[in-house]
C-alpha positions, -999 to +999 in steps of 0.1 A: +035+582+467+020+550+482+000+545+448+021+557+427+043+527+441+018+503+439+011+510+405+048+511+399+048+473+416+018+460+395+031+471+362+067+454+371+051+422+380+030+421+349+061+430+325+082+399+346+059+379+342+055+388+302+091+385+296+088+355+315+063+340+293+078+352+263+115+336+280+095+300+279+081+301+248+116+309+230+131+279+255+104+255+244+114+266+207+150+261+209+141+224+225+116+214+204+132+228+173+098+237+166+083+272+157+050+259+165+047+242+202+010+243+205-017+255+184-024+287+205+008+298+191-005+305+160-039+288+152-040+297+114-006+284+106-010+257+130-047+244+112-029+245+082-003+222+094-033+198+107-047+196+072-012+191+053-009+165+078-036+153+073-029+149+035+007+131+047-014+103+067-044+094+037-010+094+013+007+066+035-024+048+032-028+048-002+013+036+000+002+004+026-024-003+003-001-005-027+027-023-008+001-048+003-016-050-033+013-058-049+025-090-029-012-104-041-003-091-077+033-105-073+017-139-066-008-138-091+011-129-120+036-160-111+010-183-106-004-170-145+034-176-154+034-210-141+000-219-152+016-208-188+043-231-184+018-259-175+000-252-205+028-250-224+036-288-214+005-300-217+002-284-259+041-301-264+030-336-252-006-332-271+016-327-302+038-356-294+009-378-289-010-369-319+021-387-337+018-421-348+054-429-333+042-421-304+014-443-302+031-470-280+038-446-255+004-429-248-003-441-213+030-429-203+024-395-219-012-395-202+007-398-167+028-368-173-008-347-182-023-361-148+009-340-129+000-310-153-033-312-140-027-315-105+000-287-103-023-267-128-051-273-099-022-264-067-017-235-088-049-224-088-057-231-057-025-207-044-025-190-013-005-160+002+016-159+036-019-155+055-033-189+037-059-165+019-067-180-015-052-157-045-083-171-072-111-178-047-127-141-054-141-129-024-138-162-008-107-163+005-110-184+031-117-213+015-105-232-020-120-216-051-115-250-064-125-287-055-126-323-074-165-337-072-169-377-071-160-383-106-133-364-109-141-333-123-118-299-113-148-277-100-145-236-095-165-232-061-152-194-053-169-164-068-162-140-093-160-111-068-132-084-078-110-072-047-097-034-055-085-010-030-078+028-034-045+044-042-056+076-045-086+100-037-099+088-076-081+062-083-083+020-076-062-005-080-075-043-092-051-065-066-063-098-084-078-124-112-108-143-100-097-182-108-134-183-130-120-160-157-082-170-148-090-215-155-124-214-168-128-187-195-106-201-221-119-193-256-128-227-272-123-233-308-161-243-311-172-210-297-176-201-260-153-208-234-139-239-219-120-247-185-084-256-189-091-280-164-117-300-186-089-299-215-067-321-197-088-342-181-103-351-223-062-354-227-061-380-197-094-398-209-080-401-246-045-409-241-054-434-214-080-450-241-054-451-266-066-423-290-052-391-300-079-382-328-096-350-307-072-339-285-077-308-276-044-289-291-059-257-308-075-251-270-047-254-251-030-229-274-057-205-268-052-216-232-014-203-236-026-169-248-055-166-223-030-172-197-001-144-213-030-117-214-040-126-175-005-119-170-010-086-189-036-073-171-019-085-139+009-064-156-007-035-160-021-032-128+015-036-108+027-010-136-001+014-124+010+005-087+047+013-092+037+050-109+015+057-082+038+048-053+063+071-073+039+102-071+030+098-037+061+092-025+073+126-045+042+145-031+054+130+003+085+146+004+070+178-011+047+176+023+071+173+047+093+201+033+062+221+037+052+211+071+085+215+082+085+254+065+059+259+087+065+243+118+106+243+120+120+266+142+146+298+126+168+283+155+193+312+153+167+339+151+153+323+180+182+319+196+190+359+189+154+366+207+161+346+234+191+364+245+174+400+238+145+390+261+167+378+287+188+411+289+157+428+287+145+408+319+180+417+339+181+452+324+138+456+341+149+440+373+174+462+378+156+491+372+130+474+394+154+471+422+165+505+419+138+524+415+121+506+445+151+511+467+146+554+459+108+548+469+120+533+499+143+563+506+114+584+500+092+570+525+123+571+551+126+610+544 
């Protein structure tokens, strides 16, 4: 009878302390709201929560990335937009020069083409909220542009191409390099020529008196150069925009299925929960009773 008991005893303890267990869990469940507390729980469903996770996490990456990018593009495609403008000026008061009724007033003309100049040269020397330069290339920490001793508007960045990644194939250019952006004008002669060296002919000219060669049919290249900077500026902040779109749409689609996987069925749960816990009271009970007729036994 004494092993019988014993045996009796072991197998109660290990079933309390099951139920127990099992009681815990279910509590942790209901608090958490979680069907998953820890991975021994259910390690395939819960390594397939790490990698959808881990999907979640690279896509709001690739979202910082493109919220970052497109402040630079933002600035980039209004500096182009005022650098347009600029240009704009500066092809109006070449035509008004060329005029002989306008010859008297030259000098005065040349003034206004030395502020298109130096805001064509602010422009491109633009920075963002961090003081990095927005033309200088991969040197942002310094101005792409300088004036040398004589005067001359001088690109001193580089031509370096900044581009992050948006997605697991795709990158995104987040800038214009101020070499291709000011200096890569098509000329009417053949080549290229710097808007910057436009103007300062203009200056020279108008300040000499003579508006024979001024540079017009440039500077209306120099408007179009400008409008198709803008476009690839354009088309890069339209790429950004559909790509925040789709990851923000897989995003959700994630977290719908991480929380199919994870999320507690609270009332089912909840159901358990109470089932194990009569369970529990109905074992100790029976426990009790049973262990008070052994003790009877023993008496007798």
């Amino acid at each position: 009878m004494q092993v019988s008991t014993k045996i009796f005893n072991k197998q109660s303890v290990e079933t309390f302390s099951e139920l127990t267990a099992q009681i815990q869990k279910k509590q942790e469940q209901v608090a958490s709201g979680k069907e998953l507390t820890k991975p021994s729980d259910d390690p395939v469903k819960a390594a397939r929560v790490m990698v959808v996770k881990e999907q979640r996490a690279q896509n709001d990456q690739f979202l910082r990335n493109i919220d970052i990018s497109y402040v630079k593009l933002s600035l980039t495609e209004s500096a182009l937009e005022q650098a347009t403008n600029l240009a704009t000026r500066a092809y109006e008061l070449g035509i008004q020069a060329r005029s002989d009724t306008n010859a008297g007033g030259r000098t005065a003309l040349a003034i206004e083409i030395k502020g298109v100049l130096e805001g064509m040269r602010d422009l491109a020397n633009a920075t963002d909220a961090s003081g990095r330069s927005i033309f200088g290339g991969f040197q942002v920490g310094s101005l792409p542009f300088t004036v040398d001793d004589a005067g001359t508007t001088k690109f001193v960045g580089d031509r370096g191409t900044h581009t992050v990644r948006i997605s697991s194939s795709m990158e995104l250019q987040t800038a214009v390099d101020g070499s291709t952006a000011f200096e890569r004008v098509p000329a009417e002669a053949g080549g290229f020529t710097s808007v910057f060296s436009m103007l300062d002919s203009m200056v020279a000219d108008l300040e000499a008196g003579s508006a024979s060669d001024l540079p017009i049919d440039d500077l209306k290249n120099a408007i179009s150069h400008f409008a198709d900077q803008r476009a690839i500026v354009g088309s890069q902040m339209n790429k950004a925009d559909n790509q925040r779109t789709l990851l923000e749409n897989r995003n959700l689609i994630l977290i719908e299925n991480i929380g199919d996987m994870e999320d507690a069925d609270l009332s089912k749960i909840v159901t358990d929960l109470q089932n194990l816990l009569v369970n529990k009271e109905v074992a100790q009970k029976a426990f009790s009773m049973i262990s008070q007729l052994s003790l009877f036994d023993m008496i007798a």
